[in-house]
N, C-alpha and C positions, 0 to 999 in steps of 0.2 A: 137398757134404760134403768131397771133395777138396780144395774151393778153398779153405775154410777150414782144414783139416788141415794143408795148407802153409804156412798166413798164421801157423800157431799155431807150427809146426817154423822158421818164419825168423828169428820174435820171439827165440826162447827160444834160437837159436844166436847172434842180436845178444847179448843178453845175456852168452853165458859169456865171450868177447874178455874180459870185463872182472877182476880181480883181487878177487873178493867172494865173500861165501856167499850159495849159492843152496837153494834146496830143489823138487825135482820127485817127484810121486807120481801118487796118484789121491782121486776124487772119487767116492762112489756114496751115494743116494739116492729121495725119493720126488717128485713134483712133486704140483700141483693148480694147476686155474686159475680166476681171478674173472671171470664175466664174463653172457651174456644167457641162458646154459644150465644148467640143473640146479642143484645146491647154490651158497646165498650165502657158506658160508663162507670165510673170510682164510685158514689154517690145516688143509688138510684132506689132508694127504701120503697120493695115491692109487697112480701109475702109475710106477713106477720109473724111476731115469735114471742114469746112470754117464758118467764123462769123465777130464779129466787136468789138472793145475793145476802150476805155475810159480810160480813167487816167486824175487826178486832182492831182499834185503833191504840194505836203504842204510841203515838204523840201526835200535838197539835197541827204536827205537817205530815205525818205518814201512817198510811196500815196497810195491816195484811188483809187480804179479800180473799174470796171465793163465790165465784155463781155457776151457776148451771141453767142452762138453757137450750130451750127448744124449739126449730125454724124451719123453715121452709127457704130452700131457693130453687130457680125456676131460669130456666133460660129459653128463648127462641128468637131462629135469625131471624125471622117472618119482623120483628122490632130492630132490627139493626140497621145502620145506618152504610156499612158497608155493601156496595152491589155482590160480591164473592157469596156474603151469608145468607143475604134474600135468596140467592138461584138455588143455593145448598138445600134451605131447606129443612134442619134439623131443630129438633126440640124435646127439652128433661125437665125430669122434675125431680127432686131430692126432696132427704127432711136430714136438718146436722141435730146432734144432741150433744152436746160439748160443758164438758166440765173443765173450769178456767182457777188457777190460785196462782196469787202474784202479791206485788205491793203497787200501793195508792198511793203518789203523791200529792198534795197539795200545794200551790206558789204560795199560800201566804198560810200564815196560821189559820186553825180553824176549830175555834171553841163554840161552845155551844152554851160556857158555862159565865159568859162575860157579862149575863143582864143587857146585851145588844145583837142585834140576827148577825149570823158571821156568813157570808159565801166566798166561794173562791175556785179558780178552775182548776185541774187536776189532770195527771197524768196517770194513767192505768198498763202494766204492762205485766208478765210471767208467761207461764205456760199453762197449754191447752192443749186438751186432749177429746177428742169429738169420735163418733160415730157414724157412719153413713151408711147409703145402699151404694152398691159396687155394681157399676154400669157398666154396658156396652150397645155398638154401635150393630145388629145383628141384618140378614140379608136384604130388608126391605127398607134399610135405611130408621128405622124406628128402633129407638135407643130406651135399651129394657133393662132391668135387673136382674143381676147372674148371683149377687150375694152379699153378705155384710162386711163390713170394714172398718177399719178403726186408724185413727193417724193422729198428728200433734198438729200443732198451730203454732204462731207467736203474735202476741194477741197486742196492739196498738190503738191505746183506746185516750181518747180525749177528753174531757168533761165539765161541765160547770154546776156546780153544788150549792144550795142557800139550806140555813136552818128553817123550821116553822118549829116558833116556839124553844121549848129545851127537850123537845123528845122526838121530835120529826126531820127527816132529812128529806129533798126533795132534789132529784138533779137530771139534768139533757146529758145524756155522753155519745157520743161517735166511733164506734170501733171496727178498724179492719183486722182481719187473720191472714197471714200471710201462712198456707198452708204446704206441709210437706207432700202431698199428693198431687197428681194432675188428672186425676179419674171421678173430681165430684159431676163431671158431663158426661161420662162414658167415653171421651176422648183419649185415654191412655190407660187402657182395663192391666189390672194384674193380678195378680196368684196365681187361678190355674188359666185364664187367658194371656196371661202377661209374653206368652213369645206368639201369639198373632200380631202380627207386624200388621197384617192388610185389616184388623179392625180400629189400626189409628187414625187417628186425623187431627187435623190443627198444628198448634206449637205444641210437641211433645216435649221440648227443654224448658217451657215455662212452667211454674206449679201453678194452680186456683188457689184464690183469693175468695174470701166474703167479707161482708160489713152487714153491721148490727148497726141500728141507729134507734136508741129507746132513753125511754125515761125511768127513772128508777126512785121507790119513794122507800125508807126505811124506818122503824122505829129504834128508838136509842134506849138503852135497858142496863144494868151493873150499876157498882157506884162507883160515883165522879173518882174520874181517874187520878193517877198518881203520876206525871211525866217523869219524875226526877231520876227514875232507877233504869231510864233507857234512852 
């Protein structure tokens, strides 16, 4: 958590050197995740998450971002809707901490500086890099933590944006992570469990998934930009 707190504090002071508008605030939200545990739903905002977001905006349709954030997800079949999961019986709990830098697009322009509220939905994508605990599935069927972990994401995130005022940004977004791991259940352990075969279970070919579904409000700071030089 540290280590990425720093990685997030270096970025965001590269950034200001530069003569732009920025905008920094916050992030808070509900999370859920897809995967060999409890409900199949895409869309099911359970466990709360909160963090901090960045934005460097290089012109009236695009910037570069950076958030960090911190969640909770939670699964049990005891809510699924499949008969297999109820009988199974199994249930986890995780926390992600994921640091995300990418670009922002916007469909239409988006000034702040036109004497009229500008909004417009947006598209958020780059990479992620998150932290977990490293599960497994142990003899009484009660799924523990054996250690820490770390893996990437590819972060698919949606959004709709309106001004307040010329210094306030305010916006809904929807994001899933399509992740490289299949162990945020304990369903597919690995390092030093990774050749127990008998502590798998589920789809071991599919990765986990989460979704973030928050609001995010920022303050806008530098002077009025310059688009022309990019």
């Amino acid at each position: 958590m540290r280590y990425l707190l720093a990685v997030f504090f270096i970025i965001t002071s590269t950034f200001l050197v530069h003569s732009q508008t920025y905008e920094i605030g916050g992030i808070v939200g509900a999370s859920n995740y897809i995967g060999d545990i409890g409900k199949t739903n895409y869309i099911a905002p359970k466990n709360i998450g909160f963090g901090g977001i960045f934005k460097w905006n290089r012109s009236p349709r695009h910037s570069f971002r950076a958030t960090l954030l911190v969640m909770d997800i939670e699964g049990d079949d005891a809510d699924s809707n499949e008969a297999r999961r109820k009988e199974r019986g199994y249930s986890f709990s995780n926390t992600i901490t994921e640091l995300s830098i990418g670009l922002e697009y916007t469909f239409w322009e988006f000034s702040m500086y036109d004497g009229e509220p500008a909004s417009s939905p947006y598209l958020y994508t780059g990479l992620t890099y998150f932290r977990y605990n490293a599960l497994f599935k142990d003899t009484d069927d009660v799924i523990k933590e054996y250690d820490k972990a770390g893996d990437v994401a590819i972060p698919m995130v949606v959004g709709y944006k309106t001004s307040i005022g010329t210094s306030n940004v305010l916006a809904f977004e929807l994001g899933v992570r399509y992740t490289f791991t299949d162990n945020l259940d304990g369903s597919n352990p690995t390092g030093s469990l990774e050749s127990r075969r008998d502590l798998k279970f589920g789809n071991i070919n599919s990765d986990d998934w989460y979704v973030f579904t928050g609001v995010t409000f920022t303050f806008t700071f530098g002077r009025r930009p310059c688009y022309c030089n990019f």
